[in-house]
N, C-alpha and C positions, 0 to 999 in steps of 0.2 A: 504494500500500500504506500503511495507515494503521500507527502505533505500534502501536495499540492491537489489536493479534492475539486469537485466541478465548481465553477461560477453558479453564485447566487445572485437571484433575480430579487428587485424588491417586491413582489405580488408573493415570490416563493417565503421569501423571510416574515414578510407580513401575517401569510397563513400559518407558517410555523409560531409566532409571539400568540396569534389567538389560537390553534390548537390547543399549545400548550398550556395556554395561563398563563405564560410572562406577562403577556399584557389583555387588558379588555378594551378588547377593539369598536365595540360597543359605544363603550364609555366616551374612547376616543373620538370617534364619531359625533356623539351628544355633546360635548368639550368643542370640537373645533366649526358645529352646525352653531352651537348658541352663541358662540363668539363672531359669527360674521350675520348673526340675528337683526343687528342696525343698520348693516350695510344692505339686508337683505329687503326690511320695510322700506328704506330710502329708494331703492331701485324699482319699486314696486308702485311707488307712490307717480312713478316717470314712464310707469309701464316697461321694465328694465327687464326681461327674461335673462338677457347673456351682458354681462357686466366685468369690470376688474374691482380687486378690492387690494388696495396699498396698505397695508402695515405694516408694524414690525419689522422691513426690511423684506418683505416677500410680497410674490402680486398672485393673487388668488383668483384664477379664472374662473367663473360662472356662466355655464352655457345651460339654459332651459330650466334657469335654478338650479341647479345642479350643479355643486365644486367638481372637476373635472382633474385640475391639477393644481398644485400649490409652486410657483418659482421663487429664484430667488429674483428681490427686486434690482437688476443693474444700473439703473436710472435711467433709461430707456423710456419710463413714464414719471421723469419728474416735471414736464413740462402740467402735470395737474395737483401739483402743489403751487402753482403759481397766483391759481383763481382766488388763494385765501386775499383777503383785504389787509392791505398796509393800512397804516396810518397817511401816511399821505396820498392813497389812493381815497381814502375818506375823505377829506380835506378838498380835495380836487372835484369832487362829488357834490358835494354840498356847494362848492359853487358856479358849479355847471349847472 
């Protein structure tokens, strides 16, 4: 038997943690649905079925509601941190 044993998949490691009980994938599931729960009313309220959601440094794609994949964020979408309001975009506002 050599060291070096076959390549693991992430779908194959993921079914081994809930086989086994390492982990509740369930849980996890419930954990990472309720945490994008404001992002999820917000897109809803715009009629948003397929959306991104920036956090944490990760963009969380949502196609039909449904999280699909999680990336990492490269800032590829930081041009939508831009929309927040300065203070002197206010200012400018008001007397426009």
């Amino acid at each position: 038997m050599s060291d070096n044993g076959p390549s693991v998949t992430d779908h194959a490691l993921v079914r081994w943690l809930e086989r086994t009980g390492a982990m509740d994938v369930g849980q996890m599931r419930r954990l990472l649905s309720s945490s994008l729960a404001r992002a999820a009313d917000a897109a809803a309220q715009v009629g948003g079925g397929n959306y991104l959601v920036l956090a944490d440094g990760m963009v969380f794609v949502i196609k039909d509601d449904t999280l699909i994949t999680v990336l990492e964020d490269d800032g590829r979408h930081a041009h939508v941190y831009r929309h927040k309001d300065r203070p002197s975009d206010r200012q400018s506002d008001r007397r426009g």
